[in-house]
C-alpha positions as CSV (number, residue, x, y, z in Angstrom):
1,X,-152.5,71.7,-18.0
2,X,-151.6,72.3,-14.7
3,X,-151.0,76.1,-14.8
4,X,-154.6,76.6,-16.5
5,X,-155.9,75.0,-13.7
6,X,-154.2,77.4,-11.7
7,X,-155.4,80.8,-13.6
8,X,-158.4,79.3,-14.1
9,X,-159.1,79.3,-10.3
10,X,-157.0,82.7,-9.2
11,X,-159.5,84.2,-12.1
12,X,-162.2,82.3,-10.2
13,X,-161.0,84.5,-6.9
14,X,-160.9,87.4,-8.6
15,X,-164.4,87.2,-9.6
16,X,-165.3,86.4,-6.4
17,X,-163.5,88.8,-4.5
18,X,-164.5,91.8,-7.6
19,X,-168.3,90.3,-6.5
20,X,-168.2,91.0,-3.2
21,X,-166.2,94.2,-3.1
22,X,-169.1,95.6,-5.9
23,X,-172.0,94.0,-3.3
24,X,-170.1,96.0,-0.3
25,X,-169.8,99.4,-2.3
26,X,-173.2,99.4,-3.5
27,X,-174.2,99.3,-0.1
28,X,-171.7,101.8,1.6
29,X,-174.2,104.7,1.1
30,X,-176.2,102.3,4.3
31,X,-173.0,104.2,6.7
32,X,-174.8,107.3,5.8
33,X,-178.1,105.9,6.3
34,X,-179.2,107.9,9.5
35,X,-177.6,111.4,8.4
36,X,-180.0,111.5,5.0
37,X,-183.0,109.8,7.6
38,X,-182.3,112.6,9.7
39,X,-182.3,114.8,6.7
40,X,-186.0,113.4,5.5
41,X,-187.7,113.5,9.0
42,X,-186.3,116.8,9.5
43,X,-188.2,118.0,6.1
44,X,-191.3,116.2,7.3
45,X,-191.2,118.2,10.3
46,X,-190.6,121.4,8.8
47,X,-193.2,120.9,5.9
48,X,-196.3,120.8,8.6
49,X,-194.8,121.9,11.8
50,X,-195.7,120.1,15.2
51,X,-197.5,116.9,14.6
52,X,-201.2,116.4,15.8
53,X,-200.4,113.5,18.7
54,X,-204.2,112.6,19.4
55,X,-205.1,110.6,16.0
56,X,-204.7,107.3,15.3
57,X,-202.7,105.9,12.2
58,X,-202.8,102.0,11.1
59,X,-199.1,100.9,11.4
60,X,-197.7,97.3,10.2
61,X,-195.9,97.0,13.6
62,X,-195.6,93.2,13.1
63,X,-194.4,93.4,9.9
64,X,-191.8,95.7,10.9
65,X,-191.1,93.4,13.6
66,X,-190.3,90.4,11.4
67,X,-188.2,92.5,9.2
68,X,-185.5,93.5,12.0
69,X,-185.3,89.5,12.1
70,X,-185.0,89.0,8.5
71,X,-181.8,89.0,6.0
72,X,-179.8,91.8,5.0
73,X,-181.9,91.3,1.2
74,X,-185.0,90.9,2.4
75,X,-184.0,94.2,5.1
76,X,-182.6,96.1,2.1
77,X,-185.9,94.9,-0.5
78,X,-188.2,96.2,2.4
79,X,-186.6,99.4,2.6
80,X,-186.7,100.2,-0.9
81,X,-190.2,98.9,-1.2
82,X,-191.6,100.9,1.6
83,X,-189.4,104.2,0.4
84,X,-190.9,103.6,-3.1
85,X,-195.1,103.3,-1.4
86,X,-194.2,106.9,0.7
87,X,-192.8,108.9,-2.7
88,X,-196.3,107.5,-4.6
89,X,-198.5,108.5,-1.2
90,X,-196.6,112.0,-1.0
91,X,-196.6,112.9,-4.3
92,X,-200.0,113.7,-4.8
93,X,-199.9,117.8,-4.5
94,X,-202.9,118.3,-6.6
95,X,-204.4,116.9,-3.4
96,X,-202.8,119.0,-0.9
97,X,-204.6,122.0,-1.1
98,X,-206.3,121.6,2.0
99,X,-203.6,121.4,4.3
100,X,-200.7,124.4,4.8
101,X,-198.0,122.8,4.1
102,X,-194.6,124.3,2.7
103,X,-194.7,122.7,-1.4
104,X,-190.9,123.5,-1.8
105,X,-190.2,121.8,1.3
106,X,-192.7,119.1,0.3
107,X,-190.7,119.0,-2.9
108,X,-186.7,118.7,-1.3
109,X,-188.6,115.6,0.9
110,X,-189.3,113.9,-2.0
111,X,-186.1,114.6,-3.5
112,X,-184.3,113.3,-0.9
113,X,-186.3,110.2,-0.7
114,X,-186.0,109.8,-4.2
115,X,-182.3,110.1,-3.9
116,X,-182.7,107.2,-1.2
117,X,-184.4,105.0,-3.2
118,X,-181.8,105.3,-6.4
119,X,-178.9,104.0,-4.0
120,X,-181.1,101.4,-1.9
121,X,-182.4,99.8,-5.7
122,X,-178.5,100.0,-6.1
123,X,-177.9,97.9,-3.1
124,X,-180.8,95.7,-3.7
125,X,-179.4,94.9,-7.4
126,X,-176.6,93.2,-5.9
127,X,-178.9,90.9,-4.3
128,X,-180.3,87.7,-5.5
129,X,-184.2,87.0,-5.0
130,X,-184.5,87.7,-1.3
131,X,-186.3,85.0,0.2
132,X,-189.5,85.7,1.6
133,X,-190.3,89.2,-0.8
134,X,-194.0,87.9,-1.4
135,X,-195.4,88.1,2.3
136,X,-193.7,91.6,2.8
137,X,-194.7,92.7,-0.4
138,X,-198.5,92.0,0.1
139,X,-198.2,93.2,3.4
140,X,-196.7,96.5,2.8
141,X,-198.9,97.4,-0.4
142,X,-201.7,96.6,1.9
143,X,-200.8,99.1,4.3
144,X,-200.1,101.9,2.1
145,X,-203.4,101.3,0.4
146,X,-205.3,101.5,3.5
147,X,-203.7,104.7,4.1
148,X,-204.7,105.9,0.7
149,X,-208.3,105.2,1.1
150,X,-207.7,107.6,4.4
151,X,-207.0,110.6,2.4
152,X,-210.1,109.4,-0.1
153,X,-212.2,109.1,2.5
154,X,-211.8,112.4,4.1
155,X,-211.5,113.7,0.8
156,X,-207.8,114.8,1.1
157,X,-208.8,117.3,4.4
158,X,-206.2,118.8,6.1
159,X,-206.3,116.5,9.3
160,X,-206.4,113.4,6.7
161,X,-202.9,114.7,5.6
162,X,-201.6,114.9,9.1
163,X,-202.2,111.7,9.6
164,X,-200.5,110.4,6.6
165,X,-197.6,112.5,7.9
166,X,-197.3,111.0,11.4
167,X,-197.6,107.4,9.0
168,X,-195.0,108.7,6.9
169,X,-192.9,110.1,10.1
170,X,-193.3,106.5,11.6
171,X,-192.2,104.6,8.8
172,X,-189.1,106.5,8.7
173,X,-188.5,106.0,11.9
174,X,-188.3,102.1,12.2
175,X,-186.8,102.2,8.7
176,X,-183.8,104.3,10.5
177,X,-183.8,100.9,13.0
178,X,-183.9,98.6,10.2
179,X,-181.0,99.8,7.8
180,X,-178.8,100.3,11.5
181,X,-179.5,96.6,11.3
182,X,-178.5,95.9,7.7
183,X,-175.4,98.1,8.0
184,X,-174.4,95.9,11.4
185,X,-174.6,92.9,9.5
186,X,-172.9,94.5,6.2
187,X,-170.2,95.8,8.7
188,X,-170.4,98.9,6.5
């Protein structure tokens, strides 16, 4: 009885130490985080050329704020979340005849950001329910909502897009800040 007790609990650390090492390598792709950001903001750029400075974008700077404070899950969640609400705002090219963008290089962005979101879903599957998802959540879908009533409003015009590119180009940014975070406290 004694040496089942004592498989029992080395199969007990296995499991445990398998868990982990699966929750760490799901993750790893966080080390490369800022090389495929870089790669993303880089397209953004290229796709409209120099960004109009002078107009005004809504921006969830609180919310943001909290999230460099919260877990690694609800970090992780939020970036996968917000990566998911720019794909559904960018992808609407039947809308973008207004503006002069570059469609192949709008095409690669979303590629890329697609490519993000497969391995942050990855990460966040290794997760259990992160603890505050329904304030973020709300918040976030708000956001992106308001900035789809931009483009309907101006009726998809040219400088309506712009905006939504600095937006997009924003997010990005302090999403670059926010998985830096998460990978410091991974120790990826």
């Amino acid at each position: 009885m004694h040496t089942k007790m004592k498989t029992q609990m080395w199969t007990y650390i296995f499991l445990i130490f398998l868990t982990l090492q699966n929750q760490c390598s799901a993750c790893e792709w966080l080390g490369r985080y800022r090389m495929i950001s870089n790669e993303s903001l880089s397209l953004l750029k290229d796709m409209g050329g120099k960004y109009i400075e002078d107009t005004r974008v809504p921006f969830p700077g609180p919310l943001y704020n909290w999230i460099d404070n919260a877990k690694v899950e609800d970090q992780v969640k939020f970036l996968a979340l917000t990566l998911d609400h720019i794909i559904r705002l960018m992808d609407a090219r039947e809308h973008m005849s207004s503006v002069q963008w570059n469609l192949k290089t709008v095409e690669h962005f979303l590629t890329v950001l697609n490519r993000q979101l497969s391995d942050l879903k990855e990460c966040v599957d290794r997760y259990h329910q992160p603890s505050h998802k329904e304030y973020y959540e709300i918040k976030i879908k708000r956001h992106f909502r308001t900035l789809k009533k931009i483009l309907k409003k101006k009726e998809y015009s040219a400088l309506a897009w712009e905006q939504i590119r600095r937006a997009v180009r924003h997010h990005l940014q302090r999403m670059d800040i926010i998985a830096s975070t998460a990978k410091s406290l991974l120790k990826v």
